[in-house]
N, C-alpha and C positions, 0 to 999 in steps of 0.2 A: 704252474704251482702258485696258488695262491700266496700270499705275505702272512696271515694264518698260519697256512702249512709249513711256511719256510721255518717259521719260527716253532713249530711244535714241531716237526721230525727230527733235530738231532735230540728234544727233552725223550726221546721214546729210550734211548739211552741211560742203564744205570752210570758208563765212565762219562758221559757229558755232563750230565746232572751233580754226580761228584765235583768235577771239575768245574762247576760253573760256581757253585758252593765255597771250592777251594778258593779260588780265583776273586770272587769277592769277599773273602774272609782277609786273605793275606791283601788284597790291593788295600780294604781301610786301615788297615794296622802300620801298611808301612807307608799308605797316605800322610794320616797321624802324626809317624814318628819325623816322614819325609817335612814335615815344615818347618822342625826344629832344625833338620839338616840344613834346609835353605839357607834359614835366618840365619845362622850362625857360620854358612860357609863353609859346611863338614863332606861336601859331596865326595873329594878324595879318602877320608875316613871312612864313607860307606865303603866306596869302591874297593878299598885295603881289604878292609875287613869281610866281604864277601870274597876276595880270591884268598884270603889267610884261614880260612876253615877247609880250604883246600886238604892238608894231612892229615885232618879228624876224619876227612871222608874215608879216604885212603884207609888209614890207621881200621878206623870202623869197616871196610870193606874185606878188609886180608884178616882178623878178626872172628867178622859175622857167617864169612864163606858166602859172602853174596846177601846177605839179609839184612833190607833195608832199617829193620829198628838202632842195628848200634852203629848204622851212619848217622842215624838224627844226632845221638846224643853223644857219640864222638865229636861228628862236627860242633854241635852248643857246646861243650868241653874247650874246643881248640879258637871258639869263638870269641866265647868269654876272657880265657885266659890271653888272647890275642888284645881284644880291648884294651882290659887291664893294663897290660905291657907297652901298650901304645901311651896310655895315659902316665903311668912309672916312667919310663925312660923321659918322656915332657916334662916331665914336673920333677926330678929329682936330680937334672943334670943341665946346660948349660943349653946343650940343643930342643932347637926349634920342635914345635909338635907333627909339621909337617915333612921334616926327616926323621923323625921317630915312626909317624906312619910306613915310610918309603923303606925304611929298615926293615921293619916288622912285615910289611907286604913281602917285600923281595923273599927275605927267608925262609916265611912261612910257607909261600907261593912254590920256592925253589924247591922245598921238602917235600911239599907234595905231588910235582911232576916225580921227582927223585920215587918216590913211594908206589906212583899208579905206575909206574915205568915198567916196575918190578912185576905187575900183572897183566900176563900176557891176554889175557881178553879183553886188558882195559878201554878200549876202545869201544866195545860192543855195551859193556856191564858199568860202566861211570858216566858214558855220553851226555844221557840225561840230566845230571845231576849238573852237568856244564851250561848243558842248554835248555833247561825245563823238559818237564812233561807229564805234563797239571792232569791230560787225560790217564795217564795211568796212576793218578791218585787213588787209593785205598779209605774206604771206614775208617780204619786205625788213621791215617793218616789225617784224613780231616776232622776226628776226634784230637791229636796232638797240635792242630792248627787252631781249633775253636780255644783247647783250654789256653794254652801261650799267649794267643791272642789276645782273649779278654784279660788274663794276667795284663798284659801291657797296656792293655788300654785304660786298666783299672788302677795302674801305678799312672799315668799319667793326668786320669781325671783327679787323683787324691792328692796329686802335685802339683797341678798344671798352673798354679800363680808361681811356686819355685821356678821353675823351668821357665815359664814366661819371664821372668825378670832375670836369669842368668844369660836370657836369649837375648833379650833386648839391650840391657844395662849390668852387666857384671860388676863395675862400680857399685851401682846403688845395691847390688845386691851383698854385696863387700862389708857395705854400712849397714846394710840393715842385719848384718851376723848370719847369714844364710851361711849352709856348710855345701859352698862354691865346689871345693873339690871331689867332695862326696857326691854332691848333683853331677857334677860331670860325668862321674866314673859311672854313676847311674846311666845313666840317659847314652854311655858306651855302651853298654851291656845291656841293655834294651834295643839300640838299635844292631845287637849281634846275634839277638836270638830271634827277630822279626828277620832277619836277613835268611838263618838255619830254617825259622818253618817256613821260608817261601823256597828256598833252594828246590824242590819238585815243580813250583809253578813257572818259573820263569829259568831257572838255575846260577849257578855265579856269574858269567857270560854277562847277562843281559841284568843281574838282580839292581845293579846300580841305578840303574831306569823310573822301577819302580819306586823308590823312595826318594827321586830330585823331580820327576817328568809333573807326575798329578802336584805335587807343592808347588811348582815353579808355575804352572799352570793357574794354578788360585790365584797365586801371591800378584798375577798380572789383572785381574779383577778387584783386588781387597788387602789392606794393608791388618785388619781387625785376623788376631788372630784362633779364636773360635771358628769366625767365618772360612777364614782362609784352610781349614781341620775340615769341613763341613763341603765345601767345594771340592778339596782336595780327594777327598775319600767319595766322591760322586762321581770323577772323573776318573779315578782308579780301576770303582766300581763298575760301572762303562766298558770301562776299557778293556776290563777282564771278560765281559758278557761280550762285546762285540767282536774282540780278540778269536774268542771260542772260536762264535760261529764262521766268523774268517777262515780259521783256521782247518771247518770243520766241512764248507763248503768249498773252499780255493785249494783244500790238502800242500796247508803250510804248517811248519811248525809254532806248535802254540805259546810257547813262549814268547816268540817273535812277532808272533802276532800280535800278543797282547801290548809288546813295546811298541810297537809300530803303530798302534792303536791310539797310545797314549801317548806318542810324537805329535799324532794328527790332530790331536788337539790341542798341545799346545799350539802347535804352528796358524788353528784353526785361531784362536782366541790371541794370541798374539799380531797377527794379522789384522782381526777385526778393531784391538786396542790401537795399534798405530795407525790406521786409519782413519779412524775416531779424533785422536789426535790431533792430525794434522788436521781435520775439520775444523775444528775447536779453538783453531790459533788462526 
């Protein structure tokens, strides 16, 4: 088989095609979101907050009778208000924001084993949501990933000097009257509903991946952080395309794939910078 061919046989596929669609839609959005995470050290805060949408699944599954629409919008419900609650209990009490995360994981986390427990196919009818699985994405499905999507990217480009200097310098942003606390809570609940529409691609399991692996990646090329947005979201993108077809000719799971994908390049590009390096001196 030709290299051609390799690469046109799985597009004869309507669920590849979706999924490949999918998969680069959600890698640039939480590319994006993933460099604010970097900068600012929030990778534990993805991480919470991808298994704290945990009991909106749930909630949304015993609910829907099995019907993926009021999983979406359970889990964005239990996502938001999970942020939220992370940010409140930080800011309005004595404790740290990194046991205010550990709190609100734990609980949220524990509600929702507590919740799928109670469904006895859970096992067969949730799995995915655990562990991706970007090929049985739906039209509907990658209609609610384009519009969220651009929502976030479109809050982020009409911000993106606020956010940049909260990232950077919270001081300076302090002085220049920014509304610090407001931006935060933003830029939580941005990164809770990019975390909700990728839950099909990659799932909670592995969703931490996507939004630390492609930034951490850039951020070892380029300090400039447009650029660093622009790498990031190329490496994501990649990574969801190469992922696929991994996935599609090795009969791996696609999720896994797609992280493993975008391991290899950090490892790739990290390698080649230290190396460089040690040239250079």
């Amino acid at each position: 088989m030709s290299i051609f061919d390799t690469i046109l046989q799985p597009l004869q596929y309507a669920f590849m095609q979706r999924g490949i669609m999918a998969a680069i839609l959600v890698g640039i959005v939480c590319a994006v979101l993933g460099t604010y995470v970097v900068l600012r050290g929030m990778a534990f805060f993805g991480d919470a907050l991808a298994h704290a949408i945990l009991p909106g699944v749930a909630i949304g599954y015993l609910i829907g009778g099995g019907a993926r629409e009021p999983l979406f919008w359970w889990a964005l419900l239990t996502g938001i208000l999970s942020a939220i609650g992370i940010g409140t209990i930080s800011r309005s009490t004595r404790i740290k924001e990194d046991t205010a995360i550990g709190i609100i994981f734990a609980g949220m986390f524990a509600l929702g084993i507590a919740l799928i427990s109670s469904v006895r196919s859970y096992t067969v009818d949730l799995a995915h949501f655990l562990f991706g699985d970007v090929l049985g994405v739906r039209t509907s499905d990658l209609v609610l990933t384009a519009i969220f999507g651009t929502l976030i990217l479109l809050v982020i480009f009409l911000l993106y000097k606020e956010f940049m200097v909260i990232s950077f310098d919270p001081i300076l942003a302090a002085t220049l009257r920014l509304p610090v606390r407001l931006l935060d809570y933003l830029l939580m609940i941005l990164i809770s509903i990019a975390i909700v529409v990728s839950l099909q691609t990659v799932g909670v399991a592995l969703m931490v991946a996507m939004l630390v692996t492609p930034a951490a990646t850039a951020s070892l090329l380029t300090r400039r952080l447009s650029t660093m947005m622009i790498l990031a979201s190329a490496f994501a993108a990649l990574s969801g395309i190469i992922g696929l077809y991994l996935s599609y000719y090795l009969n791996l799971a696609s999720g896994a794939a797609i992280v493993l994908t975008c391991t290899g390049f950090f490892l790739m590009i990290w390698s080649s910078t230290s190396i460089l390096r040690q040239k250079t001196r």
